[in-house]
N, C-alpha and C positions, 0 to 999 in steps of 0.2 A: 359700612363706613361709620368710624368713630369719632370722625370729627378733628383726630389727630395729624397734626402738619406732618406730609412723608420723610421717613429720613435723609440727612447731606449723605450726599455722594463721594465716596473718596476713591480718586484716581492717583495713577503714578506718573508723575514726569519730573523730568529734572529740574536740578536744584542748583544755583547756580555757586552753594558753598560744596556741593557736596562733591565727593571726589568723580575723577575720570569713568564716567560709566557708571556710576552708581544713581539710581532712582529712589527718591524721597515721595514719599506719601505727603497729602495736602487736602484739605478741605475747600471745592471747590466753590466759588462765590457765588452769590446769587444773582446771575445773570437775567438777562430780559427773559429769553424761553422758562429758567426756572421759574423767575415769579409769575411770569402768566401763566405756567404749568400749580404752582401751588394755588394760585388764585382759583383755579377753574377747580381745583379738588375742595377745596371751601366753601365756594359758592354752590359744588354739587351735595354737598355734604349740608348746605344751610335748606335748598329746596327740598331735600332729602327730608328733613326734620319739618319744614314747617306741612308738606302733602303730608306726614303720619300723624301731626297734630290736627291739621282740618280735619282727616280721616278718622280719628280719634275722635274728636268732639261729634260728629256724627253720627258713633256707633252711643255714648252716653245720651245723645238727644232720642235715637230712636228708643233704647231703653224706656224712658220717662213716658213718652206717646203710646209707647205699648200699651204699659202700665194703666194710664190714665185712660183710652180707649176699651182697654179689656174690662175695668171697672165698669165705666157708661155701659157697655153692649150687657152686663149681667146687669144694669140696671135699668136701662132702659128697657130693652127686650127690643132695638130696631135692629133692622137687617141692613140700613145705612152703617151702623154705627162696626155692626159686624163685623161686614165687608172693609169698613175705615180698620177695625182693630188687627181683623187677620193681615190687610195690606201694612198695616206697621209691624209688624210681626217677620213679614218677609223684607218690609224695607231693613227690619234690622238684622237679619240673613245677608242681604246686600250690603248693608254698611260694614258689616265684622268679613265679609269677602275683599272688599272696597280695600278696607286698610291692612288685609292679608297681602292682597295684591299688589298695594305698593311697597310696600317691605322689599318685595321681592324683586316686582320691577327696576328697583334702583340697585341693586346688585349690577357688578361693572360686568363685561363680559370673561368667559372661562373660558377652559377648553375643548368644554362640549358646548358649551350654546356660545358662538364666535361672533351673535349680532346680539348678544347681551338678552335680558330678561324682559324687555318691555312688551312683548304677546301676552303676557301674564294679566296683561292690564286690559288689552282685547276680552281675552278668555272670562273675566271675569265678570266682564260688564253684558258676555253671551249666557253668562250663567243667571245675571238677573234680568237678560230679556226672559228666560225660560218661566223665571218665579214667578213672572208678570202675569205672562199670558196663562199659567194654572192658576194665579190668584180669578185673574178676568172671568175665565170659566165655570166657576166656582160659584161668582157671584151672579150670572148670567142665571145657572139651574135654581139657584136659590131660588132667585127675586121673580122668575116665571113657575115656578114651585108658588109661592106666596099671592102673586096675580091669577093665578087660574083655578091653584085647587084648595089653597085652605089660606085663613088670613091670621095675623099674629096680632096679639094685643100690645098697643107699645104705649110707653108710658113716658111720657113726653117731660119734659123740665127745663127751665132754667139755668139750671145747675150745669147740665147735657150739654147745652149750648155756650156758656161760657168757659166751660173747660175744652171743647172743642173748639172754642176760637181761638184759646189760648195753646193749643194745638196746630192752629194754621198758620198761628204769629210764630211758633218753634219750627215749621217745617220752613217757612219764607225765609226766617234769618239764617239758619243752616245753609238752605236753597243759594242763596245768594254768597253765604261764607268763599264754599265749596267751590261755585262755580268763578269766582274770584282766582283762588288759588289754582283752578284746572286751568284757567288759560294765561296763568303766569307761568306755569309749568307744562303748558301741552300735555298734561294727566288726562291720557283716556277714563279712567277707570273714574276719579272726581269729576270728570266731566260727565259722566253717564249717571252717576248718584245726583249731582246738581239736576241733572235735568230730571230724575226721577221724584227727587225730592220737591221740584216746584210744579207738577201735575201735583202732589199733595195737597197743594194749597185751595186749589178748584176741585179736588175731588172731597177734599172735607168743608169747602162751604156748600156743596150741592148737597152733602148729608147735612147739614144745618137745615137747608130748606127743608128737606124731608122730613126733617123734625118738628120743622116749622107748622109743613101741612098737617101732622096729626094732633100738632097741640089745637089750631084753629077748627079741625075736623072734629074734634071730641068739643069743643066751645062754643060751635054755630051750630052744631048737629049735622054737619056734613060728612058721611063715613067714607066716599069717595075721596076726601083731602087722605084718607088713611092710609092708603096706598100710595101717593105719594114718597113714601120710604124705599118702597121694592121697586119704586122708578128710580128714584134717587142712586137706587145701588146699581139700578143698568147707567146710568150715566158716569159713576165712579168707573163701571167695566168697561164703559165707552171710553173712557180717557186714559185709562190703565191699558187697552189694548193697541189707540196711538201712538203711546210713549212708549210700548213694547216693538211695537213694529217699527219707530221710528230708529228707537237705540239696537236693536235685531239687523236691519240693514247695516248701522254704523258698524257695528261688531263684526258684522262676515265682512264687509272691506276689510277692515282691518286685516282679518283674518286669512282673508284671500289675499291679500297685500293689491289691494285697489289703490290708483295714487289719486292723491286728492284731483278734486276737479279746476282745469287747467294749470296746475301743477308742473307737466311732464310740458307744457307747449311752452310756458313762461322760460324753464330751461333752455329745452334749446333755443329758442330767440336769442336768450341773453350769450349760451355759448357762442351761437353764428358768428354773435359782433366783438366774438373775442382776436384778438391781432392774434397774425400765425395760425389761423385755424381754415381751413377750406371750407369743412360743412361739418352739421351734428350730423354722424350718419345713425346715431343711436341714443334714447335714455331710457333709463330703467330706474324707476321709482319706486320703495318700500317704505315702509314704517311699522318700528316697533317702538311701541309706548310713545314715547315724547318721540324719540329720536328718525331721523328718516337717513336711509341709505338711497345714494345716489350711483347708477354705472352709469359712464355716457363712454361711446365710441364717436372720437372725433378722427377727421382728415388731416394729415397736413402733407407741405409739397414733400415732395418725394428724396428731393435732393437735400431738404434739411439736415442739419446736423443735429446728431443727440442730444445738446445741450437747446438748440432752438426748442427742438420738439419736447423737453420736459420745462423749457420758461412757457411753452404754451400750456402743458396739461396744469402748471402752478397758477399761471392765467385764469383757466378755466376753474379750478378749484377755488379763486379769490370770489371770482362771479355767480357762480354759485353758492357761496358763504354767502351772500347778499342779498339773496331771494328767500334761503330757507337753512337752518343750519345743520349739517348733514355730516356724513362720513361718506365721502367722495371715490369713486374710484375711475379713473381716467384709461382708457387703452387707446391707443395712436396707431392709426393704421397711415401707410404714404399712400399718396395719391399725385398723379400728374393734373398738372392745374387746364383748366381748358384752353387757355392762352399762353403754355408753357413754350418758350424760348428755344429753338434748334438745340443752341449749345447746352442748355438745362437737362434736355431729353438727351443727349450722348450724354452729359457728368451722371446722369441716372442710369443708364446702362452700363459704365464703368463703373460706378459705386455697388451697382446689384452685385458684381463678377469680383468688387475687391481689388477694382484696378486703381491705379493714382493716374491722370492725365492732366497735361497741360498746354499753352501754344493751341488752344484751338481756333479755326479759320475755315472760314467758308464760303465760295463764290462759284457763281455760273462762268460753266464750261462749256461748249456746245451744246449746248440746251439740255446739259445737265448738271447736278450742284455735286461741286467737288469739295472734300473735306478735310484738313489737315491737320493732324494733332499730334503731340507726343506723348510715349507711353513710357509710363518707369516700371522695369521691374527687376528682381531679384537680382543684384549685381553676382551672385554666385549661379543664376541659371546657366545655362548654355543657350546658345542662337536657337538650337532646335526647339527648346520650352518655349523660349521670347517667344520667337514666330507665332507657334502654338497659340497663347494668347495672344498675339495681334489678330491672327485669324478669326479666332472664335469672339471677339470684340468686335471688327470689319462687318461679319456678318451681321450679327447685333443691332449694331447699327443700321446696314440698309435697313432692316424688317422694320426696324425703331421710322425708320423716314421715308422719303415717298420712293417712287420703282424710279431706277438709274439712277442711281446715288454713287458716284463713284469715292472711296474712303483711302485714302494714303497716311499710315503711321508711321511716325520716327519711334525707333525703340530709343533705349535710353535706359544706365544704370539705376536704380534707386538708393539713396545716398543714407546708409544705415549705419558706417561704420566712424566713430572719433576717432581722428588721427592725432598725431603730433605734431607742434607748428615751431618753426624758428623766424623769428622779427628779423626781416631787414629792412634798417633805417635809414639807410642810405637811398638806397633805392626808392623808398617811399617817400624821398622829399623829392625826389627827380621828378615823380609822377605827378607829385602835386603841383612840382612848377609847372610842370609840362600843361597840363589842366589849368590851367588858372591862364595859361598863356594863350590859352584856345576863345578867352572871353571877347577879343574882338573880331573873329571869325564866327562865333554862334551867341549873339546878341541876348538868346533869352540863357544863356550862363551867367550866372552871377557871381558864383562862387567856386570853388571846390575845398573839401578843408576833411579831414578825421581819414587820411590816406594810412591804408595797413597794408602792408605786403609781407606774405608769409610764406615759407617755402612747407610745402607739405608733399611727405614722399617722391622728392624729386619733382615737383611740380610748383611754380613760384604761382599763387591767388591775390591777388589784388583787391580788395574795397575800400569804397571811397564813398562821402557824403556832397551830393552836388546843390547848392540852392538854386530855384529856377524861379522865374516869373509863375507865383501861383492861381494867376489868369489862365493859364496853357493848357490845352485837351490832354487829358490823359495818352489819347494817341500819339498829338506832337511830342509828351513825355517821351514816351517809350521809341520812338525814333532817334529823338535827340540825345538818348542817352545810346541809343543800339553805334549812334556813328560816334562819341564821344569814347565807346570800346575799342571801336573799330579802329581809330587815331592812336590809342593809347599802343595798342597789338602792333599795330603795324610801325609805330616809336623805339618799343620795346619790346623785341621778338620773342624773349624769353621768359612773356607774359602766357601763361596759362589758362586763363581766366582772370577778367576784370567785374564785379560785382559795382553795380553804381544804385545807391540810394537816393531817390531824388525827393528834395523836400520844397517847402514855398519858401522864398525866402524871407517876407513880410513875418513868419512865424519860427523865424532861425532864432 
């Protein structure tokens, strides 16, 4: 990333000077998704620059400590200061790793690595667990080298000591830089230098002390404060092999793609109580570098529709943006609800096979439940197909419901084809006075009014807008309009079909 805002977009649509069919080019505006889409390459592009300045400034700081350490240990002659110099030595191994590793971590994803480059930042911080635990060991044989079989003459100062504080005070303010920026940014890899860099600070005042005992050991005459030093470097190794073993664990999660701890339970909680959702039957938590990928397999009812079931996976992706930010991926499996509805479980059955059904009805019959529905299909099938699929849907259904289920299907065209219509206005004022004439015989009539009568293929169709009392059960609805047909057909025989819209009339 260079920091450069991506370039506009130019598409083709028309133009409203431009001629008949022709398409103009346009530059298209900076819409709400654009600018939260540039905002977010800015804002990646700004974390970008400021993790390889912290990383930076820590590889110039470990320089200096080398430096200044590698001097002391040739002048001093202690195996504290030693052990301090070779561990700045590999801190600055780890820090020129550190800020290799972010370079690269922020590289977007390609075509070969599809979850982007953030392992890089694992990997690296497994590479200075390894430096650790050779530094640890190193100093371990030394410092029982020096306590058992032979002793070193160290030559203690003042000087030793305030350049090494002034070395504790460089590793603290780094320490704290670093870890600053790692958890603005979820940077593993600063994250592992901070916490390596702030054992520094306790591992270079315990070599102070060690300096300490052989200055007072050569001043009191006490040669046992002498060793002091080769203790001091086993407590540098004791502290350097916590911090190794503690960032070695972080790093093989990483690595293994361990998800953090309660992590994977706070998801799904949060999905459960997403609306449209039945159950989390799955989540699957990763993370590379900053970024974590999320799979969750959720349930939903069976009879949803496609558009239900992706306002719930949108759902579930909002919910999860909330808890952690992630790159989401959702898979929807159907599922029957434990309390699903008769007619629910036939619209499920029919929807599995691809059928449209409607008119469904159900009631005990001699002590067993009988079913009625209508089926649409292929107005170009023949009876033999229809049946076909009634049958293999019949059956269906019992298996679907309890034993003696008897099932009765009306077949029925499915209505796929636009026809051509011709208005008759004549005829559709007749109907409507006719209707309207009907309001002191069916009391919850209020109205009738937007009457069409069309002849289509030799067939005269009729609809009409009725306003009702919109206090009235949907049931009384659909009665009152079933006999308000039934009036009109048998008015006007040459009615084909009447369509009645009922609405309230409080909201006409």
């Amino acid at each position: 990333m260079d920091g450069s805002s991506p370039p506009s977009t130019t598409i083709q649509v028309p133009s409203r000077v431009a001629k008949q069919g022709e398409l103009r080019p346009f530059s298209r505006p900076a819409g709400p998704k654009r600018i939260i889409a540039r905002v977010t390459y800015e804002s990646q592009a700004h974390a970008s620059r400021e993790k390889r300045l912290a990383a930076g400034a820590s590889v110039g700081s470990a320089v200096l400590l080398v430096s200044l350490k590698v001097f002391l240990a040739i002048a001093t002659g202690s195996l504290g200061v030693l052990s301090e110099a070779l561990h700045s030595i590999l801190d600055l191994v780890a820090a020129v790793i550190t800020y290799l590793s972010v370079r690269v971590a922020d590289k977007p994803a390609d075509a070969q690595h599809l979850y982007g480059h953030g392992k890089v930042e694992s990997f690296s911080a497994f590479v200075e667990t390894g430096l650790l635990l050779l530094t640890a060991i190193y100093i371990i044989w030394e410092a029982f080298q020096r306590l058992v079989f032979h002793a070193v003459h160290i030559r203690p100062s003042v000087m030793a000591m305030v350049i090494l504080s002034m070395g504790m005070g460089v590793d603290y303010v780094r320490a704290r830089a670093l870890d600053r920026v790692a958890k603005k940014y979820h940077s593993e890899a600063l994250e592992a230098d901070a916490l390596h860099f702030s054992t520094d600070v306790w591992s270079t005042f315990v070599v102070i002390l060690g300096i300490l005992g052989a200055w007072l050991g050569m001043k009191f005459g006490l040669e046992w404060l002498s060793r002091l030093d080769a203790v001091a470097a086993l407590g540098v190794a004791g502290v350097i092999i916590w911090v190794g073993s503690r960032l070695g664990k972080r790093t093989m999660d990483a690595l293994l793609d361990v998800a953090p701890h309660g992590l994977r339970e706070r998801i799904a909680n949060a999905v459960d109580e997403t609306d449209g959702v039945l159950n989390t039957e799955r989540v699957r938590v990763r993370r590379a570098g900053h970024r974590y990928f999320v799979d969750v397999t959720i349930s939903v009812p069976r009879t949803a529709s496609l558009e239900q079931a992706h306002a719930a996976t949108d759902a579930v992706e909002r919910r999860i943006a909330q808890i952690v930010p992630a790159d989401v991926v959702v898979q929807v499996e159907p599922r029957a609800p434990s309390n699903e509805h008769l007619f629910e479980t036939i619209r499920a059955v029919a929807q599995r096979r691809g059928l449209a059904v409607h008119e469904l009805s159900a009631h005990q019959y001699d002590g067993n439940l009988f079913i009625e529905l209508h089926l649409e299909v292929d107005e170009k099938s023949s009876l033999r197909e229809a049946h076909r699929h009634a049958n293999e849907l019949e059956e269906e259904i019992r298996r679907a419901t309890r034993a003696g289920t008897r099932v009765n299907i009306h077949i029925e065209p499915l209505g796929a084809r636009i026809a051509t219509a011709e208005e008759m206005t004549e005829l559709a004022n007749a109907v409507q006075e006719f209707l309207n004439s009907l309001q002191a015989e069916y009391r919850e009539l209020m109205d009738c009014h937007e009457v069409h009568v069309r002849s289509v293929e030799h067939r005269i169709l009729v609809s009409c807008h009725c306003a009702l009392d919109g206090s009235l059960p949907i049931t009384d609805v659909h009665d009152l309009t079933a006999a308000l047909e039934d009036r009109v057909k048998e008015r006007f025989s040459q009615i084909f079909r009447l369509t009645i819209h009922p609405e309230p009339f409080e909201e006409r």
